[in-house]
N, C-alpha and C positions, 0 to 999 in steps of 0.2 A: 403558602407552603407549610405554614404553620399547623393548622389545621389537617391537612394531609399528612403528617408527621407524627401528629397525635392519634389520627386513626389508624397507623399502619404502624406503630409502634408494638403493639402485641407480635408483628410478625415479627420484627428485624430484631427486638430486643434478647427473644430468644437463643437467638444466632450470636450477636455480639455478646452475648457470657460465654461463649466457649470458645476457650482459649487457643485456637490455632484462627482466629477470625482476626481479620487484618482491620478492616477498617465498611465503613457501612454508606454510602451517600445515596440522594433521592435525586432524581433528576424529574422536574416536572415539562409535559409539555407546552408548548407557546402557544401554538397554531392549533387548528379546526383538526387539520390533517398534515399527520406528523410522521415522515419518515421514520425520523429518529430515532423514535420511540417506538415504531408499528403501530402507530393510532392510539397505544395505550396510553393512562393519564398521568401516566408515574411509574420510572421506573426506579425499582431496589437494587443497586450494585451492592451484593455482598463481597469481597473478597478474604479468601483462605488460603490458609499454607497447609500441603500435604492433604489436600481432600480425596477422599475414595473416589471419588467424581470430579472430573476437572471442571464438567459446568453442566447446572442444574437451573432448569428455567420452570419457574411455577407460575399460575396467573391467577390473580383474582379479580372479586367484584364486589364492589360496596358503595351504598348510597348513590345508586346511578353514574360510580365513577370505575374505570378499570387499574389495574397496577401487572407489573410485571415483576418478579423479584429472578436476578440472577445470580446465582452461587457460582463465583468462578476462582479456578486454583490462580496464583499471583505469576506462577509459571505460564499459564496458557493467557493471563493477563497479555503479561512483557511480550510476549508473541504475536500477537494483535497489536501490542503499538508500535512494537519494530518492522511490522509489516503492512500494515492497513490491514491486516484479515479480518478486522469485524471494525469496520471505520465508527459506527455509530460509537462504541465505547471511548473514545477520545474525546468524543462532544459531552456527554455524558460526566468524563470524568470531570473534564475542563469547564464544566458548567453546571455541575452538579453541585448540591449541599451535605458536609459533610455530617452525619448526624451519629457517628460515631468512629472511633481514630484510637488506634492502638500504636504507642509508641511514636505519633506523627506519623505516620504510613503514608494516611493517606492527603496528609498534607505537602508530605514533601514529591510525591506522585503527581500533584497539582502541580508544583513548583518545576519537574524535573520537565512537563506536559509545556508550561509555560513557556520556558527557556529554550527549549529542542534544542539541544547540546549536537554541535555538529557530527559526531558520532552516530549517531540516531539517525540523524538528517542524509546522510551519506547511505547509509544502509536502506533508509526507503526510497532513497532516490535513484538507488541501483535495483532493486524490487520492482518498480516503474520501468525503468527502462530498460529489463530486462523483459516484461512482460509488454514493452512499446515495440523493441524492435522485432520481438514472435509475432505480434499483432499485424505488422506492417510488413512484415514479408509475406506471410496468409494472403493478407491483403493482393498484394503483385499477381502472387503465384495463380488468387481465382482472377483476378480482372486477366492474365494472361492466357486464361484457359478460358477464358469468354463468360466467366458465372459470373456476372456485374452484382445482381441484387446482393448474393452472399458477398463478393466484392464491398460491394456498398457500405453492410453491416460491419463486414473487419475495419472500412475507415473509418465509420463513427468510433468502435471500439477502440482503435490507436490515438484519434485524436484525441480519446479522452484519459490515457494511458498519458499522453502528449501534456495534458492539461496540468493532472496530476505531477508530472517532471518540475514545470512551470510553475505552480505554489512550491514544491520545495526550494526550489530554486531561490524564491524569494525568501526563505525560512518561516514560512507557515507548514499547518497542517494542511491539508486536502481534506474538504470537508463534502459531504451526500452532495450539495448545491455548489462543486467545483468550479460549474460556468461564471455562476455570480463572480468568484473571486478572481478568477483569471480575466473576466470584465473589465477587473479594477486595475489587474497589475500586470495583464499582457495584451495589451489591445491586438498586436498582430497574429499570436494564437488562437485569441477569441474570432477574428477577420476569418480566420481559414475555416471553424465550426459553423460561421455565420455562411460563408459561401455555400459549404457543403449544404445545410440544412436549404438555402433561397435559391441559390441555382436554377436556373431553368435551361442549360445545356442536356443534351442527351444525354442519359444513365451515364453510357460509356466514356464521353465525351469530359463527364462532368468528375469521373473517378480517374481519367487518367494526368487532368488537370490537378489534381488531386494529390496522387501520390507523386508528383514533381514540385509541388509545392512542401508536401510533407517530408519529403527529402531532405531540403535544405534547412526544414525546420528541427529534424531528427539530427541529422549530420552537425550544428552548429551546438549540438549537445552533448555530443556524444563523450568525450573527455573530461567533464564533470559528470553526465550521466555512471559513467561506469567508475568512478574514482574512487569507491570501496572497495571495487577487484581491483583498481589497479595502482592503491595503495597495500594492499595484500601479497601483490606482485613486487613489489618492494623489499620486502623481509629476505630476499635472497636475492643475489646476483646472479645463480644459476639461473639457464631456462626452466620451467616449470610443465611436468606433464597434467595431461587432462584431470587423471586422478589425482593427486595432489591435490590440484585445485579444487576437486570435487569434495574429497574428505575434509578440505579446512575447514574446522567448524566455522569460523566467520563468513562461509558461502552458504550455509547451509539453507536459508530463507529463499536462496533462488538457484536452487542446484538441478531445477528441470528445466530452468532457463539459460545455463550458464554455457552449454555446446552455441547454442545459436549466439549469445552475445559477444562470446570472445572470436567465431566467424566474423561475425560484424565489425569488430574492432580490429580484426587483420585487416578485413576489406576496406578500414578507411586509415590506414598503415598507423595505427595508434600500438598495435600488439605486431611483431614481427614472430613468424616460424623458424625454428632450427630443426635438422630433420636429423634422426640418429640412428644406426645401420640396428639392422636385426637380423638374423642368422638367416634369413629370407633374401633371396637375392632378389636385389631391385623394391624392398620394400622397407620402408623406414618410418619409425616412429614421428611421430609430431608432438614437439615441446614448442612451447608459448617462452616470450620475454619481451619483455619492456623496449622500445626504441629507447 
């Protein structure tokens, strides 16, 4: 790493003298062929505050080795680790070397990465299962309309929305290679990917086995799955209408998923309906609140 740090020093050095540059790390890769990184040999996390550009990706080539350098603002940073929207950056950061650190930045980013402060943890665990139970009704909806293979595809995709639930759960990250870890610390989650994938039941036969199994594996979540909304739903006594909920800035990370999740969580009487008259005869508002 040493050596790779010395060559690619004329790039980053540059960078790290101007002063809204947070902090600089290398991440090199391990393997042959490297998700992680996109094959390249080395990646440059730059991070800035107030960049004209939120993220700027340059690539180079030297002495038969590649690099990648990304310029990213510390706001679309925090964005990405509150949500997985770009998972590789968490390996990266978490595993990366620091070779330049303004103010501790980017040391205590490691430390904050470390620790996954249940704040954090709640928030992508509701991001997941937000985007588990969209997955899983898709799912229903084609196997009921007789489209199995698209069927098929939404259950790989839920169980792995599924998976993702299941490391936070345990206070890990969700890493590219999820299955490996849910191996270690959900054997019966992993059993259900392992059926899906070995099976040798009929298409139909083997999806509808499928989502009754995912059912109960969804359903025995669902109350720590959503416990960012419905610690959210806390802050008042009142019922709470749709917008409301929509505009809290703490929904914000899963505000196209938030109609179909709070459905789901009536449907399994965790959210109870009040219905409130409107100058419409016979039609009435729907506010959410808390059992």
């Amino acid at each position: 790493m040493i050596v790779m740090e010395n060559l690619l020093r004329p790039i980053y050095q540059e960078r790290a003298s101007q002063p809204n540059t947070l902090g600089v790390l290398l991440y090199e890769k391990i393997n042959n062929q490297s998700p992680v990184t996109d094959n390249f040999d080395v990646i440059l996390l730059i991070v800035v505050r107030e960049a004209k550009e939120e993220w700027y990706v340059k690539h180079y080539e030297f002495e038969h080795k590649t690099a990648a350098m990304h310029i990213v603002d510390e706001t679309l940073l925090n964005e990405w680790i509150d949500t997985s929207g770009y998972r590789k950056v968490i390996d990266w950061v978490i595993n990366g070397k620091i070779i330049f650190d303004r103010n501790e930045y980017m040391y205590n980013l490691k430390e904050t990465l470390r620790q996954f402060p249940e704040n954090s943890r709640k928030l992508k665990k509701v991001v997941e299962f937000a985007k588990l139970i969209r997955a899983y009704r898709e799912c229903k909806d084609l196997y009921a309309s007789k489209h199995y293979l698209d069927a098929n595809s939404l259950m790989v995709r839920s169980l792995h929305y599924l998976a993702r639930v299941t490391v936070l759960e345990k206070g890990f990250h969700p890493e590219i290679t999820v299955w490996h870890q849910v191996k270690k610390i959900d054997p019966e989650v992993y059993k259900l990917y392992e059926e899906l994938l070995e099976s040798e039941e009929p298409l139909e036969k083997k999806i509808s086995l499928m989502i009754l199994a995912s059912d109960f594996a969804i359903h025995s979540r669902a109350a720590k799955g959503a416990e960012h909304l419905l610690d959210i739903m806390k802050e008042k006594d009142e019922p709470w209408s749709f917008g409301e909920l929509k505009v809290h800035p703490e929904t914000q990370h899963y505000t196209l998923d938030l109609s179909i999740l709070l459905e789901y969580l009536v449907e399994r009487n965790i959210i109870d309906i009040e219905l409130v008259e409107t100058k419409g005869k016979n039609i009435f508002h729907r506010q959410y609140v808390l059992r």
